[in-house]
C-alpha positions in Angstrom: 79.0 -78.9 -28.9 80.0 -75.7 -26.9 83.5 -75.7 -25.8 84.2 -74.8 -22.4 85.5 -71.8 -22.7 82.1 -70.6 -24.4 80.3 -71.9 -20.7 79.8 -68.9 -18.6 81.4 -69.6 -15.0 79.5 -69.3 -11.9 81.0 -65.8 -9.4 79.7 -64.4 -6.1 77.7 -61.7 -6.5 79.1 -58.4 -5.1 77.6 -57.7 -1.5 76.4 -54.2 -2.6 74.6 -56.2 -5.6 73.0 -58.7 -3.1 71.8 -55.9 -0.8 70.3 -54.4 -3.4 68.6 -57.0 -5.0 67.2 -58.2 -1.3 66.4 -54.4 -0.4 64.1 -54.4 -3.9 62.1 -57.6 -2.4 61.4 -55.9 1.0 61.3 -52.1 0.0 58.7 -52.1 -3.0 57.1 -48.7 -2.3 57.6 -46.4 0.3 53.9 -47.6 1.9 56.4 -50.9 2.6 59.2 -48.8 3.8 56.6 -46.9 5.9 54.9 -50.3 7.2 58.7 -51.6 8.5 59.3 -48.1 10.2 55.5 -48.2 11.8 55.9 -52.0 13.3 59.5 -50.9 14.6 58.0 -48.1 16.6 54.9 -50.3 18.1 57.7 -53.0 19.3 59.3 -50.4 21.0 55.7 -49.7 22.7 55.8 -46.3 21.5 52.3 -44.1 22.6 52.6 -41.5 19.8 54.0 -41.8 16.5 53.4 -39.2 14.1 54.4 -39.5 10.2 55.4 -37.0 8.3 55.3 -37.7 3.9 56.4 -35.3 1.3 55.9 -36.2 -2.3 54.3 -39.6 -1.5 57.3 -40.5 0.6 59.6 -40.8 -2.6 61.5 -37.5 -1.4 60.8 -37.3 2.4 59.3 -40.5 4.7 59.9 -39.4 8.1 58.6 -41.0 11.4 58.6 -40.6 15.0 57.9 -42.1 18.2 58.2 -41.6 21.9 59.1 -45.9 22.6 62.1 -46.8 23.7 64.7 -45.2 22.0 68.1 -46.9 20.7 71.1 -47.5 22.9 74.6 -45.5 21.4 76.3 -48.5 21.4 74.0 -50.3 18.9 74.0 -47.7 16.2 76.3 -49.1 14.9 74.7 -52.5 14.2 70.8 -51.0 13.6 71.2 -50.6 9.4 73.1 -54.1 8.8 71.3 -56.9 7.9 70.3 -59.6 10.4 71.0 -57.7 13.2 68.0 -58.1 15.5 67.4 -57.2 19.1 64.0 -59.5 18.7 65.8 -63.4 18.0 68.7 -65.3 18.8 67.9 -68.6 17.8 65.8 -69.7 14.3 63.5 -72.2 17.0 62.9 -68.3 18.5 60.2 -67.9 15.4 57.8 -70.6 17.4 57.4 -68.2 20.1 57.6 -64.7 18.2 55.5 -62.0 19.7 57.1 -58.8 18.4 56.4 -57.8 14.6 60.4 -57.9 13.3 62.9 -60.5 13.5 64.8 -60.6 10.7 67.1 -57.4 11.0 66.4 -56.8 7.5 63.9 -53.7 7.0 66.1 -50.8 8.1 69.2 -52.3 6.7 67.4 -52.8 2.9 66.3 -48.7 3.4 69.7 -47.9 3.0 70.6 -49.6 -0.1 68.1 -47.5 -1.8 67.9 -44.1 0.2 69.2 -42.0 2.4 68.9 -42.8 6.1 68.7 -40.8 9.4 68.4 -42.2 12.7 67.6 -39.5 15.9 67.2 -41.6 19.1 67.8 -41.5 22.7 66.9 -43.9 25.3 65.1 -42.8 29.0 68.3 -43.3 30.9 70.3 -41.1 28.7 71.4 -37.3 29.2 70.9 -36.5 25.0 69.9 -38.1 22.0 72.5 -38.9 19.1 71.9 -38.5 15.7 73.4 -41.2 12.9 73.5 -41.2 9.0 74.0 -44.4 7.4 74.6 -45.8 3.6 74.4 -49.5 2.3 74.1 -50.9 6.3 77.0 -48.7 7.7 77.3 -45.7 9.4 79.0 -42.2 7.7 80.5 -41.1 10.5 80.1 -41.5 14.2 77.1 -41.0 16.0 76.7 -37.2 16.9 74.7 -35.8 20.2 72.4 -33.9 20.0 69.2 -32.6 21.7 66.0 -34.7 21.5 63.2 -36.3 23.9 62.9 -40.4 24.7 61.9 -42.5 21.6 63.2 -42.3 18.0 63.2 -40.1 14.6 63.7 -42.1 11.4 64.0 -39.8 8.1 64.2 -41.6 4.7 65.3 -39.4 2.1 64.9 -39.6 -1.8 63.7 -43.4 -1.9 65.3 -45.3 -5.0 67.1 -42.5 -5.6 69.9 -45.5 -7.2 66.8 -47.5 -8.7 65.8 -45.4 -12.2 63.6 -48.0 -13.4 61.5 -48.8 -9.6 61.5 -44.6 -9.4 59.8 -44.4 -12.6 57.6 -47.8 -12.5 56.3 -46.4 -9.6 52.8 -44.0 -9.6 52.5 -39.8 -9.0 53.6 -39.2 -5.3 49.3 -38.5 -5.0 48.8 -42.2 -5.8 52.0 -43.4 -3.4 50.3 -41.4 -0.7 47.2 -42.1 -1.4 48.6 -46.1 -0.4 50.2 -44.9 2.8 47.2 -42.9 3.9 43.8 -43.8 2.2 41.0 -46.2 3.4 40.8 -47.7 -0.1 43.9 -47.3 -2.3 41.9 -48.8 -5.1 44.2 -52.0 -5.1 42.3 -55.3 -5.5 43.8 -56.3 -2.3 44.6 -54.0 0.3 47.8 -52.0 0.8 49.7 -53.4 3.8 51.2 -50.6 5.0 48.2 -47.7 5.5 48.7 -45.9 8.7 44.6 -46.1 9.1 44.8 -49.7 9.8 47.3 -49.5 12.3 45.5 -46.6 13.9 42.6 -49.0 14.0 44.1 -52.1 15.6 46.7 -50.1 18.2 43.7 -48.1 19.7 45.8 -47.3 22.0 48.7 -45.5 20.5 47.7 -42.1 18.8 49.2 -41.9 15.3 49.3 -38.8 13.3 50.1 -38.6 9.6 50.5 -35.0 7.9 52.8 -33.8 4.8 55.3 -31.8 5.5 54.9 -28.2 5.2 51.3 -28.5 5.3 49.2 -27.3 7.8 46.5 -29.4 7.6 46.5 -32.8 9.2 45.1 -36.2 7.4 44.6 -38.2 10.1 44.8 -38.1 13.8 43.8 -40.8 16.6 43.8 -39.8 20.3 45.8 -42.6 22.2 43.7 -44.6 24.9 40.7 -44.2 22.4 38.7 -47.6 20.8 39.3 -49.4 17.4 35.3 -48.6 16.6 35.8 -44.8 17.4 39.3 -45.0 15.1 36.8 -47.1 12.5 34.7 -44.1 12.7 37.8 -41.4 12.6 38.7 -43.0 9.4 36.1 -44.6 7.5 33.4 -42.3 8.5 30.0 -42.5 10.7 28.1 -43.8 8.7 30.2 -46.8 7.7 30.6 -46.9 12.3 26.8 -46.9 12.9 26.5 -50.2 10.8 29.0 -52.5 12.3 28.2 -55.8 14.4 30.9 -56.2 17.1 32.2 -59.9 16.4 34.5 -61.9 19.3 34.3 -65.7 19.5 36.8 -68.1 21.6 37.5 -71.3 21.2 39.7 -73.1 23.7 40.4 -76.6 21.7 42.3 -74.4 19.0 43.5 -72.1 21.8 42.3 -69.2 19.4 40.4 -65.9 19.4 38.7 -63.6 17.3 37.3 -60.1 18.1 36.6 -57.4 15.7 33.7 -55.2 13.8 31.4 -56.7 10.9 29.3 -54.7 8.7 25.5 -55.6 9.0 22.9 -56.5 6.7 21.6 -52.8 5.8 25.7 -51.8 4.7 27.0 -52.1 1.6 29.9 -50.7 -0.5 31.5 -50.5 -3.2 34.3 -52.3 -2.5 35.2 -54.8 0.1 37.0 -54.0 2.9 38.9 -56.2 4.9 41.3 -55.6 7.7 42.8 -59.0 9.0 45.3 -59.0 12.0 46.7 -62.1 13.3 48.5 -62.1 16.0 48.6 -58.2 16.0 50.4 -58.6 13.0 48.6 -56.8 9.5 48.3 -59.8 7.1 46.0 -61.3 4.1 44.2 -64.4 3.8 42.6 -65.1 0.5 41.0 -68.0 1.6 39.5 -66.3 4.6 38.5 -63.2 2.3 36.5 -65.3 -0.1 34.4 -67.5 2.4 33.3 -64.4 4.2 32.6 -63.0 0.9 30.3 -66.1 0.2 28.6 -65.4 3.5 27.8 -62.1 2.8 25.9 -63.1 -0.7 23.5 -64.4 0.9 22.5 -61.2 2.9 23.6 -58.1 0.4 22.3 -56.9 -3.3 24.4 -57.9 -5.8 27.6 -56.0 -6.4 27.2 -54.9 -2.6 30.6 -55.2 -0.6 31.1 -56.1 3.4 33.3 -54.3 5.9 35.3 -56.7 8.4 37.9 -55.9 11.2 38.7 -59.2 12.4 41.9 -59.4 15.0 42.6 -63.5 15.6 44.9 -64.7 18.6 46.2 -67.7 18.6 49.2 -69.6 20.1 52.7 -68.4 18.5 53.5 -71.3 17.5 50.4 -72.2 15.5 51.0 -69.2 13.0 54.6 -69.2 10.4 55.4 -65.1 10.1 58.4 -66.3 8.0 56.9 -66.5 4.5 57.4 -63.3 2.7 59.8 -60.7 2.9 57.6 -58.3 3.5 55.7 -60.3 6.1 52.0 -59.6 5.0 51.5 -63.1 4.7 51.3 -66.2 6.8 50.1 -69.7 7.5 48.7 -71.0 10.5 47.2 -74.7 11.3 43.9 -76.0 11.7 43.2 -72.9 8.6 40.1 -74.9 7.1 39.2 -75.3 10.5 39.5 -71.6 11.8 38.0 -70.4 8.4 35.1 -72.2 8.8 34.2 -71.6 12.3 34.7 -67.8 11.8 32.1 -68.4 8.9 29.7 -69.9 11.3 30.4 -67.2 13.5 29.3 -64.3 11.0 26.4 -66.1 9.6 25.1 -66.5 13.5 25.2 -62.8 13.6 24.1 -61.5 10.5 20.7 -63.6 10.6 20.5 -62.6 13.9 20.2 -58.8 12.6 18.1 -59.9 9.3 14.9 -59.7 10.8 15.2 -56.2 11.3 15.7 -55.4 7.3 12.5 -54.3 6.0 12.0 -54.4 2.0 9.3 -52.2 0.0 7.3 -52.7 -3.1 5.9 -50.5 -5.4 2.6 -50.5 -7.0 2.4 -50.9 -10.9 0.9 -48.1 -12.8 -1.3 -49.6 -15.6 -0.1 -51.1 -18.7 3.6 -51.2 -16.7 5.0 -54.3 -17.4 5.6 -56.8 -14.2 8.8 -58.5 -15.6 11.9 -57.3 -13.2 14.4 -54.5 -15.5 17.4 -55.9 -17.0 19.9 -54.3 -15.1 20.2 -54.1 -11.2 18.6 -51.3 -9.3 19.5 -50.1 -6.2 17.5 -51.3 -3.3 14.5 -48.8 -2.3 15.3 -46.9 1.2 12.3 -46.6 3.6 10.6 -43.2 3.4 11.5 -41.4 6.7 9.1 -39.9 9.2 8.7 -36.2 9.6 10.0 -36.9 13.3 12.7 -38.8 12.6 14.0 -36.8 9.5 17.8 -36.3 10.1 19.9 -33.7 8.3 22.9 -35.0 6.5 24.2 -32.6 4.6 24.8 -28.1 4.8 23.9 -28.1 1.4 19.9 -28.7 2.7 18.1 -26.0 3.4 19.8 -23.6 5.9 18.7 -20.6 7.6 19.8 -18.4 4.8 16.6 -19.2 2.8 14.4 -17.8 5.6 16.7 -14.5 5.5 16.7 -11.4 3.1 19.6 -10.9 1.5 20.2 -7.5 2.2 20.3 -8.2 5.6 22.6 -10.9 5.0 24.7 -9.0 3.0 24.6 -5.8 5.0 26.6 -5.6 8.6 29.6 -7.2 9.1 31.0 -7.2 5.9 34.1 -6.1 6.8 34.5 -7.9 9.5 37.5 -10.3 9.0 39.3 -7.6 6.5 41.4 -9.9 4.1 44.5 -10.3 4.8 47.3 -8.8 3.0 49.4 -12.2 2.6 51.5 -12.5 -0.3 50.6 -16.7 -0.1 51.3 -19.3 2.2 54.6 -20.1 2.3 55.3 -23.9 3.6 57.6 -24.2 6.6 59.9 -27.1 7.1 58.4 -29.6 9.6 60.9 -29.6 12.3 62.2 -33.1 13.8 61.8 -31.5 17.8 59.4 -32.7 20.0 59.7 -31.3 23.6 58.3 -32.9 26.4 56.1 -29.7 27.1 54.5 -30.1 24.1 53.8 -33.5 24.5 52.3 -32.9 27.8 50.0 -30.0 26.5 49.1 -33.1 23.8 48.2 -35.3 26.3 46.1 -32.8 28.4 43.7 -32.0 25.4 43.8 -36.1 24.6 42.6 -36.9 28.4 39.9 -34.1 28.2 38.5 -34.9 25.2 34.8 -35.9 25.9 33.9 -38.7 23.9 30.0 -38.4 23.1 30.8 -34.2 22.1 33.6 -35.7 19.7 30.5 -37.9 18.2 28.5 -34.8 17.7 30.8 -32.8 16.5 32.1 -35.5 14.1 28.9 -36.3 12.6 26.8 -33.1 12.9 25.1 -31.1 9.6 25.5 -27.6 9.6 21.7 -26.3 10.3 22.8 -22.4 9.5 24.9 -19.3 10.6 22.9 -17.3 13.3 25.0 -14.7 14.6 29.0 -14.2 14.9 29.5 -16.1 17.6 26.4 -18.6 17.2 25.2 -21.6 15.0 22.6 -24.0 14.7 23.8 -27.7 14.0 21.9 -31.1 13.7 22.7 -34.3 15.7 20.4 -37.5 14.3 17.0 -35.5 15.5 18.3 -33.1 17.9 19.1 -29.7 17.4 22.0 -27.5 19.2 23.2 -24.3 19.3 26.8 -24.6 19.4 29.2 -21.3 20.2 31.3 -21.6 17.4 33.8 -18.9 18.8 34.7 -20.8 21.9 34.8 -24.1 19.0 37.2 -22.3 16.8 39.6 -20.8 19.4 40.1 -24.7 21.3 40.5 -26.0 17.2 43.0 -23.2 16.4 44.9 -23.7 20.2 45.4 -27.7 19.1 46.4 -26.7 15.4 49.2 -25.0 17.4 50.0 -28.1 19.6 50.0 -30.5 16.9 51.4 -28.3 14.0 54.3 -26.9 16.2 57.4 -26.0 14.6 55.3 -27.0 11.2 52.6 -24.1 10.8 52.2 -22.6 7.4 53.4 -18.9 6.7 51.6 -15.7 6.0 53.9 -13.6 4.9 52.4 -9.8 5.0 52.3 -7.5 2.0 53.0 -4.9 4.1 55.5 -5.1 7.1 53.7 -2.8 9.8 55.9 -1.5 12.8 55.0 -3.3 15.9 55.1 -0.6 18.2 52.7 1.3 16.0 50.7 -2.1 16.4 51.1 -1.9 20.0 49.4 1.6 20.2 46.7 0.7 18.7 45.5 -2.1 20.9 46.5 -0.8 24.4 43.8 2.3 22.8 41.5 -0.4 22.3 38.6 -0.2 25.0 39.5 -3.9 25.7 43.2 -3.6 26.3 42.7 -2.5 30.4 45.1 -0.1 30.3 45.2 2.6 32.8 47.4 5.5 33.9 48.8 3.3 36.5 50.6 1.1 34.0 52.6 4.0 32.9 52.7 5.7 29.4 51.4 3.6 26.3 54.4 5.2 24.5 57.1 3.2 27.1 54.6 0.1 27.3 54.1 0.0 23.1 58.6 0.0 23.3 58.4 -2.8 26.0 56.3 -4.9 24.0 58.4 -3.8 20.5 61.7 -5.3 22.7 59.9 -8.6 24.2 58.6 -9.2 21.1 62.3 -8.5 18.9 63.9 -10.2 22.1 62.1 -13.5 21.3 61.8 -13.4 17.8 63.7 -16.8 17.3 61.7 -18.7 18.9 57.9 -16.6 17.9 59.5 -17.8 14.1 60.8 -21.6 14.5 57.8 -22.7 16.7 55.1 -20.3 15.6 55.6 -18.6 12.1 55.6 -15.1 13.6 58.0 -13.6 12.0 59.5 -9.8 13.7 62.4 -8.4 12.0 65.4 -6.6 13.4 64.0 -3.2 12.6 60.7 -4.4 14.8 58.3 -4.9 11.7 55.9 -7.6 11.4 56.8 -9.8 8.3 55.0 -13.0 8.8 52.0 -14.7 10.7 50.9 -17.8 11.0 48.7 -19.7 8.8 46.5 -22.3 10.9 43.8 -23.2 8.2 43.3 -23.0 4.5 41.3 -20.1 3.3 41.0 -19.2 6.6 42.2 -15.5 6.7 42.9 -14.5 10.6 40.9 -11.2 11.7 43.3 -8.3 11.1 41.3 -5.7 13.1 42.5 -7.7 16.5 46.1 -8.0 15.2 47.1 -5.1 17.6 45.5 -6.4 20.8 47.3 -9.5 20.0 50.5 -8.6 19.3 49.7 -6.2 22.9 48.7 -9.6 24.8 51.6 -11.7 23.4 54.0 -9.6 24.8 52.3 -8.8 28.5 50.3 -12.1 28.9 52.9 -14.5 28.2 55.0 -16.1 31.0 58.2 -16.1 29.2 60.6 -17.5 31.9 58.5 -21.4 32.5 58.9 -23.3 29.2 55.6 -25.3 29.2 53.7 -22.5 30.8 55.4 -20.6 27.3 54.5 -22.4 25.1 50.3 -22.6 26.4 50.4 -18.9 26.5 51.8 -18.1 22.9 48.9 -21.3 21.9 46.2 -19.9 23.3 46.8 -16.1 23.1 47.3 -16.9 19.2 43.9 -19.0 19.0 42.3 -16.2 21.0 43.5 -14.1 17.8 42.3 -16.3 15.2 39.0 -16.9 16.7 38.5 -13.3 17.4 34.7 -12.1 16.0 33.0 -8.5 16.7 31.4 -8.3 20.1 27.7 -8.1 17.9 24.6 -10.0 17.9 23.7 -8.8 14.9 23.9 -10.7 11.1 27.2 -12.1 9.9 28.8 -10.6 6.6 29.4 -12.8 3.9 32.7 -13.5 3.7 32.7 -14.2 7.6 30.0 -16.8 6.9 31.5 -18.3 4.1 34.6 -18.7 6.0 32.8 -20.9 8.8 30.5 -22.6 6.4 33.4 -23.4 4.1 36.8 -23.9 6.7 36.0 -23.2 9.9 33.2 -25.8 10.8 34.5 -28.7 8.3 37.6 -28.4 10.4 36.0 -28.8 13.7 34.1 -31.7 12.5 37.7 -33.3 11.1 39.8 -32.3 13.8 38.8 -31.2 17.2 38.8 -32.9 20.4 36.5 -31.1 22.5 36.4 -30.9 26.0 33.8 -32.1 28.4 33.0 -28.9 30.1 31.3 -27.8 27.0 28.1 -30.0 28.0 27.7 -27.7 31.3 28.9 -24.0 30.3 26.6 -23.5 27.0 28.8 -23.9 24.4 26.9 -27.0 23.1 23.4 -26.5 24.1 20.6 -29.2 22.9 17.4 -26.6 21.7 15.0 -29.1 20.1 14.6 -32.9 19.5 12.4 -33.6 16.9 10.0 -36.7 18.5 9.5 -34.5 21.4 8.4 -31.4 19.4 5.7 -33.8 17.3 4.5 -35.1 20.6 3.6 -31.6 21.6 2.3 -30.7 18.0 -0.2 -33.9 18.1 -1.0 -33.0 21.3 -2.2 -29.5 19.7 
């Protein structure tokens, strides 16, 4: 028998030790950390909320909101645990509407990184700025500038945690969970931004890495959960879906949401379940719909399901896991099986429609079916209804000799001399001007140009400005000059104070610059205006006199001896045209009304898309590297990114030319 003193006694853990431990169970990956962050920002009913993730949030995890904001007085309090602005009672859990309530995400963050909290409120003069470590605050809160709503930047995640760090996957992989459709996962991550994009239609989320130009997803606020579907799984996944919504007053409960048809099937299975606005799994419900499906799809074949379920507060227990992806409800067998009945209704409904084809046997073929499974046999399409999907099909190129395409306008967009694209730091400033600008091109954007644009095939290249694009079985001639200069004036909105750098091989003097484009036969000067010597100095000094801000907002870098050292870089392999560099650097300076901030900021935007978008005023055939560069950046970041405006329907930029069924009507007529 042991003697006592060989019986370990029983201590109290340390209170670092228990936060730690407790911060390990809520904090897994910095998609969970992210997910806390993201359901923080929507309680505080923010409208934007933009993300920001370097090396798969493991060094940087940054987001920011316009809710809100924090009051000074309760920084203090945020980071320690249990300190809620959302309950005061446990029998408040019945009745829960927000997505927090236990006080606990923020305050596990900063056992196992470093935390930075930028807020200000709407009936504030400034924003203050606090650091905090294990639940308390460094120092005091600081003021500093900063617009309504709140910053949160997590730095070096489990920086204290070796073994989580290194159990962990590359920072690809951990992005890949904040940001993919599919992480690969046999369930899906909880804390994807897509998702949330897809459920909060109406907020507008925005997700980039830091010191990267190029954006991986954007949503407009005020825009629909099937158009956000569409943003982020694709169209053709969109065109599929079944819009499901049910009610049933006896269990006080309803269910809207999109279901994939009977002619989709994937890979893998998708599911996005939302209960009570709040992003959660349910095996159970999973695997009946799964069983519905079987019925409908080929074997291996996968369903996509949105399904968003109301029902009274206190049906549904949020207070199972610590990382609240899971909950029960009553009546589940019930709701399960009426959702079932639900699906089943809609998918026979749309059954009919499926049409299957056989395949006459040559002789001696044997009848028996193949061993393994085949993919089901897709309906020859007719010559009137054939729809391009792809700009690998045949373009226009194949009807063109190559000298010709290879002759004029080779030189046209003269490579830059950049040295490489240097990443700038994504800064933590959002100005209400900018915002504004935001929302202008958000509330313009025309929805059924968005479509086409989004899901258009690349037809061919016709002349600088010019190209031919297909829409299902229409055909348009789109100006993709006036395309590329709205694309590059939004890159500038929504990359501000983040664009790449181009730094110059060569630093040429300004004024020199200057000279050249007020020669130009473009530049309107006249002997009025006084002599280009004085005006080429004027724009040397505005230029040098707002250098600053041309480099912190914009990446245009002009040194003290009034040398160009740096553009901006908008787009990957996207060089800008270097023989209108001197009318732009002439416009910046004269056609910028440097005294009204907002007004500032939309001149410098659109003077430096009108650069970027610059082509030869030519009708004649596009160089090579020109056309690579639209086939290859330009036009695959239109159809990614831009939010086109509605006037382009009326003015000829997007002009319909041909619609297949109408053109065979005129050739049977014939």
């Amino acid at each position: 028998m042991a003697s006592v003193s060989m019986v370990p006694s029983i201590r109290r853990l340390d209170e670092t030790v228990v936060n730690r431990i407790a911060a390990g169970e809520v904090v897994q990956r910095p998609a969970n950390a992210l997910k806390e962050m993201l359901e923080n920002s929507l309680d505080a009913k923010a409208t934007n909320i933009t993300v920001t993730v370097k090396d798969g949030g493991l060094k940087i995890l940054q987001i920011q909101d316009n809710g809100i904001g924090i009051r000074r007085e309760d920084l203090s309090l945020v980071c320690e645990r249990f300190t809620t602005s959302k309950l005061t009672a446990f029998e408040d859990l019945m009745q829960i509407g927000t997505y927090g309530f236990r006080g606990e995400a923020l305050a596990s963050i900063t056992h196992v990184a470093h935390l930075t909290i930028t807020t200000r409120t709407a009936d504030s003069k400034c924003a203050f700025r606090a650091r905090y470590t294990d639940g308390r605050l460094r120092e005091d809160p600081r003021p500093c500038a900063g617009n309504v709503g709140t910053q949160i930047l997590v730095e070096d995640l489990f920086f204290n945690m070796a073994a989580r760090r290194q159990a962990l996957r590359s920072p690809a992989e951990e992005f890949n969970k904040i940001s993919e459709v599919d992480s690969g996962a046999p369930r899906p991550c909880p804390a994807q931004v897509s998702r949330y994009a897809i459920h909060n239609s109406s907020v507008g989320f925005t997700l980039k890495k830091q010191g990267e130009p190029a954006v991986y997803l954007r949503t407009p606020p005020r825009s629909s959960a099937l158009d956000n579907i569409r943003t982020v799984f694709g169209a053709a996944t969109a065109k599929e879906l079944l819009q499901l919504t049910h009610e049933e007053s006896s269990l006080k409960l309803s269910v809207s949401g999109y279901i994939s048809g009977v002619n989709f099937a994937a890979k893998k299975s998708t599911m996005l379940l939302f209960i009570n606005h709040r992003l959660v799994e349910s095996t159970a419900l999973r695997k009946a719909l799964e069983q519905v499906y079987s019925s409908y799809l080929p074997r291996h074949a996968q369903p996509f399901i949105y399904l968003s379920l109301q029902m009274a507060p206190e049906m549904v227990d949020v207070n199972v896991h610590p990382t609240k992806n899971q909950v029960y409800f009553l009546h589940e067998d019930q709701i399960i099986e009426l959702i079932q009945k639900k699906v089943d209704s809609l998918l026979v409904g749309t059954s009919a429609a499926r049409t299957f084809y056989t395949q006459t046997l040559l002789p001696g073929a044997s009848s028996a079916p193949p061993a393994a499974d085949l993919p089901p046999a897709k309906a020859a399409a007719r010559p009137q209804q054939t729809v391009r999907t792809s700009h690998r099909d045949q373009k226009l190129d194949t009807f063109v000799r190559q000298a010709a395409a290879a002759g004029a306008g080779d030189g046209e967009n003269g490579a830059a001399a950049a040295a490489g694209a240097a990443p700038q730091s994504v800064r933590p400033v959002e100005l209400s001007s900018v915002l504004s600008l935001r929302e202008e091109v958000e509330r313009g954007c025309h929805s059924g140009l968005r479509r086409l644009l989004a899901e258009h095939s690349l037809v061919g290249v016709v002349t600088a400005q010019l190209s031919l694009v297909q829409h299902q079985t229409r055909l348009y001639l789109v100006n993709h000059r006036r395309l590329a200069e709205q694309l590059f004036y939004q890159i500038c909105l929504y990359q501000f104070g983040a664009l790449g750098l181009l730094q110059l091989e060569e630093s040429p003097p300004v004024r020199e610059l200057a000279l050249l484009g007020l020669e130009q036969k473009d530049a309107g000067w006249t002997e009025e205006d006084g002599p280009k010597e004085e005006l080429a100095d004027c724009v040397c000094q505005v230029l040098q006199r707002h250098a600053d801000m041309l480099d912190d907002y914009f990446s245009i870098q002009v040194d003290g001896q009034g040398r160009l050292r740096a553009l901006p870089l908008l787009l990957d392999h996207y060089e800008p045209p270097i023989a209108a560099l001197p009318g732009f650097l002439t416009r910046l300076a004269t056609e910028v009304d440097w005294e009204t901030e907002r007004q500032c900021l939309h001149d410098i935007c659109r003077e430096i898309a009108r650069f970027y978008s610059w082509t030869p005023a030519t009708d004649g055939a596009v160089g090579e590297p020109a056309r690579l560069q639209l086939e290859r950046a330009l036009l695959p970041a239109v159809k990614e990114q831009l939010l086109p405006t509605g006037r382009w329907a009326d003015d000829g930029t997007v002009l319909q030319v041909a619609d297949l069924p109408d053109l065979y009507k005129v050739f049977e007529r014939c």
